[in-house]
C-alpha positions as CSV (number, residue, x, y, z in Angstrom):
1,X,23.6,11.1,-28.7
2,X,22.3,14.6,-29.4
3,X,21.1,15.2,-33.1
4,X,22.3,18.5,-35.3
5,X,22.0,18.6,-39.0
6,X,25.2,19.1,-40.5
7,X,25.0,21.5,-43.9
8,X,24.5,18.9,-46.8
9,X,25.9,20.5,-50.0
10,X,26.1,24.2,-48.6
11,X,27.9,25.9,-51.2
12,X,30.5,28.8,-50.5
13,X,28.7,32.3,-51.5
14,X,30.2,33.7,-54.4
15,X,33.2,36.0,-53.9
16,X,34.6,34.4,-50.3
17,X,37.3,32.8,-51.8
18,X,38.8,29.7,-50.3
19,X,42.3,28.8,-52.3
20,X,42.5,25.1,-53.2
21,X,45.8,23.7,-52.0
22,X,46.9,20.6,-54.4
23,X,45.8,17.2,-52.1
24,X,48.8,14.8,-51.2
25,X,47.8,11.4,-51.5
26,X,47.2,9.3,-48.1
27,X,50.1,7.2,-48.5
28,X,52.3,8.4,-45.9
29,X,55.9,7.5,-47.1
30,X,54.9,5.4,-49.7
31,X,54.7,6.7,-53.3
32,X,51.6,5.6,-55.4
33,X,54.1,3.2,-57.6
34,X,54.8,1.4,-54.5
35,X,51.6,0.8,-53.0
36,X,50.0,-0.4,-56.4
37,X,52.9,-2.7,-57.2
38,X,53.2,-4.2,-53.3
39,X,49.9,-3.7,-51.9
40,X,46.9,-3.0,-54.2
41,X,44.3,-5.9,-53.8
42,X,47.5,-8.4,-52.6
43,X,47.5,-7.9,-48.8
44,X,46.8,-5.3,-45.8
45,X,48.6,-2.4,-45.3
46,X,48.6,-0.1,-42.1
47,X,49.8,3.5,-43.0
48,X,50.6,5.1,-40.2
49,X,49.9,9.2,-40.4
50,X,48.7,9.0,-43.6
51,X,46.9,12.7,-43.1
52,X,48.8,14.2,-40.2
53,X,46.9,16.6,-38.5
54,X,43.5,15.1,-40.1
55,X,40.5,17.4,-38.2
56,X,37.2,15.2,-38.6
57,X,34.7,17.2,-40.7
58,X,31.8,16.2,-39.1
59,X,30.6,15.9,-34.8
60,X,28.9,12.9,-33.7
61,X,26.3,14.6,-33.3
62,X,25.6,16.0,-37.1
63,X,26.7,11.9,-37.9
64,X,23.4,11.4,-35.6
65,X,21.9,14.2,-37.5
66,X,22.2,12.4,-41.4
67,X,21.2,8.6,-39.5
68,X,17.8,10.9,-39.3
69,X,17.1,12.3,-42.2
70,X,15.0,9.9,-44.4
71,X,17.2,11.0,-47.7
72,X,20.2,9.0,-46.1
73,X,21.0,5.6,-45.8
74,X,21.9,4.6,-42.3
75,X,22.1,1.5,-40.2
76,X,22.7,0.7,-36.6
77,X,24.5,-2.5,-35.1
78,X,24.2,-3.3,-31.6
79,X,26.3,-6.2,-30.1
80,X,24.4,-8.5,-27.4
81,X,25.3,-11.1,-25.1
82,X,23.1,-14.4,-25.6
83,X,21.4,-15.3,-22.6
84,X,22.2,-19.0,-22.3
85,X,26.2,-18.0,-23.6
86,X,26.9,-14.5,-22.1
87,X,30.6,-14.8,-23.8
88,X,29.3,-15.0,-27.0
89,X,28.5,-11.9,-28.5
90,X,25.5,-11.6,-30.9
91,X,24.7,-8.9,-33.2
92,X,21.3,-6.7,-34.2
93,X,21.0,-4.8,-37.5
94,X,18.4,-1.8,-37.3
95,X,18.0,0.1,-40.9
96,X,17.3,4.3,-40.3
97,X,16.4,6.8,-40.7
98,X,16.5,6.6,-36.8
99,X,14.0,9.3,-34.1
100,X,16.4,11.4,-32.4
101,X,14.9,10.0,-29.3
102,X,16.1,6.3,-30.6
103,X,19.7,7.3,-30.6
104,X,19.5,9.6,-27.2
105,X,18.4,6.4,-25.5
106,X,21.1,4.3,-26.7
107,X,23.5,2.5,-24.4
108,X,27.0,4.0,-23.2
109,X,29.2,1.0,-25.3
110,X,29.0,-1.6,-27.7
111,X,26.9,0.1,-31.1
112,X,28.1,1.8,-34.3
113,X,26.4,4.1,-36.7
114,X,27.0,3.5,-40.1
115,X,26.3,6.3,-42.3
116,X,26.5,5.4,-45.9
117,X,27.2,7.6,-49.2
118,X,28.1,11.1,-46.9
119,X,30.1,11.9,-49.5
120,X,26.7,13.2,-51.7
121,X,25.7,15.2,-48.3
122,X,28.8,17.3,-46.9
123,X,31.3,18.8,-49.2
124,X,34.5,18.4,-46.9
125,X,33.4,14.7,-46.6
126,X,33.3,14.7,-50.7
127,X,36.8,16.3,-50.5
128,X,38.2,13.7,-48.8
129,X,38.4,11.3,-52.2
130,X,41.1,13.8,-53.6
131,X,43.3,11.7,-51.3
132,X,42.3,8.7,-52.9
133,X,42.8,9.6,-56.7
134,X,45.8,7.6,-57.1
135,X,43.2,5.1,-57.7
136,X,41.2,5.8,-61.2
137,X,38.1,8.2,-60.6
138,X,35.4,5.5,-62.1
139,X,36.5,3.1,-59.6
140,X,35.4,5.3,-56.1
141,X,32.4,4.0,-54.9
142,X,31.5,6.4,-51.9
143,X,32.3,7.1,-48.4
144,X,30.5,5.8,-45.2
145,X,31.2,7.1,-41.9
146,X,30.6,5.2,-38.5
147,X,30.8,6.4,-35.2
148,X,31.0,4.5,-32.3
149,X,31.1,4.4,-28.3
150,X,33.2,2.4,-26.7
151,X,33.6,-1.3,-28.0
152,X,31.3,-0.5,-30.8
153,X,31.9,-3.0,-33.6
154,X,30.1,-4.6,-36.9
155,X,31.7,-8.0,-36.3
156,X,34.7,-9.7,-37.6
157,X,33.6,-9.9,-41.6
158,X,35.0,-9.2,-45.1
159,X,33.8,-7.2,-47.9
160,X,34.2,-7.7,-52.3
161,X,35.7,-4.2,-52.8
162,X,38.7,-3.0,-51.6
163,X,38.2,0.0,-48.9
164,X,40.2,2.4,-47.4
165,X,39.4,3.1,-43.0
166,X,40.8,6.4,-42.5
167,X,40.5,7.2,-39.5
168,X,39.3,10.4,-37.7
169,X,38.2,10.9,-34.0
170,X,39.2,8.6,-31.1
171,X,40.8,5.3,-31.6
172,X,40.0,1.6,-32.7
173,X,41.7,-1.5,-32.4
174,X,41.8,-3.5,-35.8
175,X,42.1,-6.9,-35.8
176,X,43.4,-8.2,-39.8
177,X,42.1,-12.4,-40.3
178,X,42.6,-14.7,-43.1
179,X,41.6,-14.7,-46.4
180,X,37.7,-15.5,-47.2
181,X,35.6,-16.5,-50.2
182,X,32.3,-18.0,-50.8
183,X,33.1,-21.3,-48.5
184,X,33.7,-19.3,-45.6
185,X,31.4,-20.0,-42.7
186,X,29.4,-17.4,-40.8
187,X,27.5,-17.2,-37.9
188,X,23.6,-18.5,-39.1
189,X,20.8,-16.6,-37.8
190,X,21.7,-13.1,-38.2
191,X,21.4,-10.2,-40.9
192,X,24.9,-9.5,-40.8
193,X,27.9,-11.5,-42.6
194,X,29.9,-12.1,-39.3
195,X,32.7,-14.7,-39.2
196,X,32.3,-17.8,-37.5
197,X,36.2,-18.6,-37.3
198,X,38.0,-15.5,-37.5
199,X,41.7,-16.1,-37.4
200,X,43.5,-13.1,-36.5
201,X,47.1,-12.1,-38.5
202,X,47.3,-8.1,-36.9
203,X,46.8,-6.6,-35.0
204,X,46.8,-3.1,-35.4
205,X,45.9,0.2,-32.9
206,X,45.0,2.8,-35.0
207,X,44.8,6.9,-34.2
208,X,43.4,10.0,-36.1
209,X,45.1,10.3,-39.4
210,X,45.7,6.6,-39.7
211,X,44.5,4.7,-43.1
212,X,43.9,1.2,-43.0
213,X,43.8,-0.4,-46.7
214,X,42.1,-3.4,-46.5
215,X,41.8,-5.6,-49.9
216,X,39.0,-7.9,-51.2
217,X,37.9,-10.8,-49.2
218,X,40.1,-10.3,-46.0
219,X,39.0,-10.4,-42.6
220,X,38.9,-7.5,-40.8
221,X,37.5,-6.7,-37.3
222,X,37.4,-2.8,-36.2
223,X,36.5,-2.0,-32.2
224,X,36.4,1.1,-31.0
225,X,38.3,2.2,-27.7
226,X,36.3,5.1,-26.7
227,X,34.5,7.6,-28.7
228,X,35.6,6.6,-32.1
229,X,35.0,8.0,-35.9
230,X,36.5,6.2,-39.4
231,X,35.4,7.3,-42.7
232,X,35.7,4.4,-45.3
233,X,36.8,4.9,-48.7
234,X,35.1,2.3,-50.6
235,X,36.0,0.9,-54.3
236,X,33.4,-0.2,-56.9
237,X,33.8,-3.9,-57.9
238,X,30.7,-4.8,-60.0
239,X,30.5,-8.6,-60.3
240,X,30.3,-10.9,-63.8
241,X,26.7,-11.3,-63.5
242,X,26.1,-7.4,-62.8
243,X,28.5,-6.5,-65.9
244,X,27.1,-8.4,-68.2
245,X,23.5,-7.6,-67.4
246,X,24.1,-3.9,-67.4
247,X,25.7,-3.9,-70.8
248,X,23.3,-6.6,-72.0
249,X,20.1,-3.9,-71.3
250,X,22.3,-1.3,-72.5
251,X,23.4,-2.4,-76.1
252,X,19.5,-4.3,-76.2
253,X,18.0,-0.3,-76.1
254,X,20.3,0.7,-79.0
255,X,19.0,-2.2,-81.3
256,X,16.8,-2.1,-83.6
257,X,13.5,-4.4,-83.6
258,X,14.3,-5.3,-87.3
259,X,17.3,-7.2,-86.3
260,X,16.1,-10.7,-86.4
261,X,17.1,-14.0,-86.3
262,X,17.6,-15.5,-89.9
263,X,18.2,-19.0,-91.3
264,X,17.9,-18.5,-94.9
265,X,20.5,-21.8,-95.2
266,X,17.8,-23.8,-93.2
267,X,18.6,-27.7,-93.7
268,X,16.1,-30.4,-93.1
269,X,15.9,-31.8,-89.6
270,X,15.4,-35.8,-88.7
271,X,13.4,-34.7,-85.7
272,X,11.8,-31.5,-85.1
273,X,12.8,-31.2,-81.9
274,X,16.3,-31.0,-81.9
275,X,17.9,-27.7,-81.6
276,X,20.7,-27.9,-84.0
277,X,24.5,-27.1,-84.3
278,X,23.8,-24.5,-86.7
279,X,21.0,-22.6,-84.8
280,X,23.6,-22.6,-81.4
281,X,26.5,-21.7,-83.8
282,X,24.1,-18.5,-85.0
283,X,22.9,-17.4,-81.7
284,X,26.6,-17.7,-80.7
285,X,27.7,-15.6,-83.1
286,X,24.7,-12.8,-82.5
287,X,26.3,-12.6,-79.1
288,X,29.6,-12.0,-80.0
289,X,29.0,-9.3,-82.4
290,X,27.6,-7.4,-79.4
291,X,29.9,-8.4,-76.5
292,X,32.9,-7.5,-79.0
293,X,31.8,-4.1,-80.2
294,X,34.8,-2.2,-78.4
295,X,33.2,1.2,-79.3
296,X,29.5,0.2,-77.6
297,X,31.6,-1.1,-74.6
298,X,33.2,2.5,-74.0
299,X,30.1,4.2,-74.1
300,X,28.3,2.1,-71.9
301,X,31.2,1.9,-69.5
302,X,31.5,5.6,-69.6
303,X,28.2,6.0,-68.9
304,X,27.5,2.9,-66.1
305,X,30.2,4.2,-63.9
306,X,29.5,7.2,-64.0
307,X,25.9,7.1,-62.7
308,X,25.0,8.9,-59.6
309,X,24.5,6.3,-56.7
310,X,21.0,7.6,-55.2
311,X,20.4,10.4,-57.6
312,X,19.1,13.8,-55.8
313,X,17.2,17.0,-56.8
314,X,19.2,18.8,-59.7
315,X,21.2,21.8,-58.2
316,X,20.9,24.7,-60.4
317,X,22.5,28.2,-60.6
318,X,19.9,30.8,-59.7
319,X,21.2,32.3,-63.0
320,X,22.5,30.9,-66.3
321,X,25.3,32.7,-67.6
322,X,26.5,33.2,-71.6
323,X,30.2,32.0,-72.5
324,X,31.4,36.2,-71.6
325,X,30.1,36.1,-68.3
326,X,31.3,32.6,-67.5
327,X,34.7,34.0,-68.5
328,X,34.3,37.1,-66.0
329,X,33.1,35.1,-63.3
330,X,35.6,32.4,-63.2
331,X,38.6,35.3,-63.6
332,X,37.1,36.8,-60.1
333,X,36.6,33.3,-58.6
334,X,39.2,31.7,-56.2
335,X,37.7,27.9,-56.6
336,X,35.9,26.0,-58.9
337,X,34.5,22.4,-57.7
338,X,32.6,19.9,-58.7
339,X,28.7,19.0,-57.5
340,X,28.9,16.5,-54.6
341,X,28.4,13.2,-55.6
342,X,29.4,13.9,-58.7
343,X,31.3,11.3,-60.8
344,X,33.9,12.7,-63.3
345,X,35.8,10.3,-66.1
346,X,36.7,10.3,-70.1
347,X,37.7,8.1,-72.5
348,X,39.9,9.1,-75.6
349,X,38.6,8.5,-78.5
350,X,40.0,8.8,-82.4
351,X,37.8,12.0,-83.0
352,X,36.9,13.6,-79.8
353,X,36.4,12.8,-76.0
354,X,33.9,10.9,-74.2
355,X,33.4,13.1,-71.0
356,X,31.0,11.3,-68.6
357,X,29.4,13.1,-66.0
358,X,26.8,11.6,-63.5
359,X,25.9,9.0,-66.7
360,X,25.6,11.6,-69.2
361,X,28.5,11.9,-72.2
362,X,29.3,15.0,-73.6
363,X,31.2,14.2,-76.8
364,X,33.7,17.1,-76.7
365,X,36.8,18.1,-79.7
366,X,40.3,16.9,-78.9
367,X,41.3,20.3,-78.1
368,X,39.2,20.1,-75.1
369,X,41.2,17.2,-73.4
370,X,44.1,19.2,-71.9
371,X,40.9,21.0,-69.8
372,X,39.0,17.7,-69.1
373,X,42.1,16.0,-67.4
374,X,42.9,19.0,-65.2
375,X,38.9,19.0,-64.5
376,X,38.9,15.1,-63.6
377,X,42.4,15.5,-61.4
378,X,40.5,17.1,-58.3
379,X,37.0,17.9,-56.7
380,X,38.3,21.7,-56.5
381,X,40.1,23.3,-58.7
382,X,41.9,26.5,-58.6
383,X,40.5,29.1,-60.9
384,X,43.5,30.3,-61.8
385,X,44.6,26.8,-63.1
386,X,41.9,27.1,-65.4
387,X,42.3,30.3,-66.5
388,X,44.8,29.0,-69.4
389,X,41.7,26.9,-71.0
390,X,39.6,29.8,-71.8
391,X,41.8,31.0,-74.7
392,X,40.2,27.3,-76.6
393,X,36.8,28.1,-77.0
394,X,35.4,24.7,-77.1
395,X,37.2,24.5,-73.7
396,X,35.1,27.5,-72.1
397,X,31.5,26.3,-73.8
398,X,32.3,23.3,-71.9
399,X,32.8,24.8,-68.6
400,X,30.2,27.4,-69.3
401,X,28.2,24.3,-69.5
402,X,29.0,22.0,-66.8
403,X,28.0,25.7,-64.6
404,X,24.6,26.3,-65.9
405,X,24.2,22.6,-65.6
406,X,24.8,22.1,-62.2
407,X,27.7,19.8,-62.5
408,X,29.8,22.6,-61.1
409,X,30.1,25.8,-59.2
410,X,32.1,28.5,-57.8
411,X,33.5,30.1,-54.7
């Protein structure tokens, strides 16, 4: 499997214009309503020819390419054959980056490449989540690719998050099992989650253009027949334990050190030792002051999904430009598009907008929102759409900004 490096976050030079045709989502005949009422995290759904016509935007061999660069997160399953049970398959779990040499030596059948977070690294892989934004922005986690041979597989398993398997090159064969949860038994002794009893309900051959949605906690075993590419749209789904600690650091930083404890109304105790009603009654009631201060919650939520998964080097432009030149550039641009990786969401608030980018708010006027929500509605955006935004001049500071930023840029 040859190695090429693909161009990760090559930019269009300025002036080759590339118009921005408005993405349909990949729900093939079914409207957004329909899927979210029938399908969303309630059962699998096969849609056949989601993206007719879908052209992979990668080759194998630039896939190979990002599994060696030490920037990306990568992993390689190979299935076995036990020796003393040559019917039962095993699986091995290698973690890149990989030597070229590694994946040139690999066998003809039976591995897959998982490439994780590609949408940070190639721009058409980043463009891909436009099909996908029937689903709020804050919830995307990322996309992985895999490629495979020839019965490559990562097991019968299931994930916590719902995920998307669109896919691209070749074919795969997807067996859909039962529903799992934290008593489901897997197979001991390995690195990987597989299923011991997986309990097939479809089972489903799948071509380019096909999306697979698969939700929470159900089974799902993908093998490839032939050469085979899927790009997986993952969801964020952040547990109890993770919410509450993220918030918990988050609204502890904004506190002050003088907010302490107090029991002027101290009583008398009959032992020492006991911790009483009242101090538990207290403490209870410190925590609930925090976990129900609405306004703290929208911030930090704004801000905690918004964060950059593996944060990279800051992309400037070579030159920053005033509010006038911003205005002349974007009038001769054809595109205008966010950073890839970059995470895009607002909440309305009674006196302005909360935009969060990347985990930073910009706290913008009300007049601004008509240009946030056509921002936040795709990775590319027509110039011309936002032409109609620069008469509000809080609305072109903030573009002017997210450009000299790096949040955004033009072709």
């Amino acid at each position: 499997m040859p190695c090429s490096k693909p161009g990760k976050s090559e930019h269009p030079e300025p002036g080759h214009i590339t118009r921005v045709k408005p993405p349909r989502f990949a729900l093939g005949p079914f409207s957004a309503e329909q899927f979210l009422r029938d399908y969303w995290q309630k059962k699998p759904l096969l849609i056949r020819q989601a993206l007719p016509g879908f052209m992979d935007p990668l080759t194998r061999d630039e896939i190979a390419g990002l599994a060696c660069d030490e920037q990306v997160e990568s992993r390689l399953i190979v299935e076995t054959r036990e020796v003393k049970n040559p019917e039962a398959p095993g699986w091995q779990l290698q973690q890149g980056p990989f030597e070229a040499s590694a994946l040139e030596a690999l066998p003809d059948s039976h591995w897959t490449l998982h490439i994780q977070g590609v949408d940070q690294y190639v721009a058409d892989v980043y463009r891909l989540l436009d099909y996908f934004r029937f689903i709020p922005n804050w919830r995307i986690d990322d996309v992985m690719v895999s490629y495979s041979p020839d019965a490559g597989s990562a097991g019968p398993h299931f994930d916590q998050y719902d995920v998307f398997l669109l896919q691209g090159a070749g074919k795969k064969r997807w067996e859909i099992g039962q529903k799992c949860d934290a008593s489901t038994e897997l197979v001991t002794g390995l690195e990987l989650s597989i299923i011991r009893d997986f309990q097939v309900t479809d089972d489903w051959l799948v071509n380019p253009g096909d999306v697979l949605y698969i939700p929470p906690q159900y089974a799902h075993y993908g093998v490839a027949c032939g050469h085979s590419t899927t790009y997986s749209v993952g969801f964020r789904a952040p547990g109890f334990n993770e919410i509450l600690g993220e918030f918990s650091f988050f609204q502890g930083q904004r506190l002050s050190a003088h907010q302490r404890y107090q029991d002027t109304d101290l009583l008398l105790q009959d032992n020492p030792g006991e911790i009483s009603e009242q101090a538990i009654d207290k403490m209870q009631q410190i925590l609930l002051d925090q976990v129900s201060n609405r306004e703290a919650i929208a911030q930090w939520l704004g801000e905690y999904v918004t964060e950059e998964k593996n944060p990279g080097e800051e992309i400037l432009p070579e030159k920053p430009l005033d509010t006038e030149q911003f205005i002349a550039m974007l009038t001769h641009a054809g595109n205008f598009h966010w950073n890839e990786g970059a995470r895009f969401a607002y909440i309305e608030k009674n006196d302005a907008i909360g935009f969060y980018i990347n985990g930073r708010c910009f706290n913008t006027p009300n007049s601004t929102l008509p240009c946030i929500k056509c921002l936040c509605s795709s990775t590319s955006i027509a110039a011309s759409e936002l032409a109609i935004f620069l008469q509000n001049p809080e609305s072109t500071s903030l573009l002017c900004q997210l450009y000299n930023q790096g949040f955004c840029y033009y072709s």
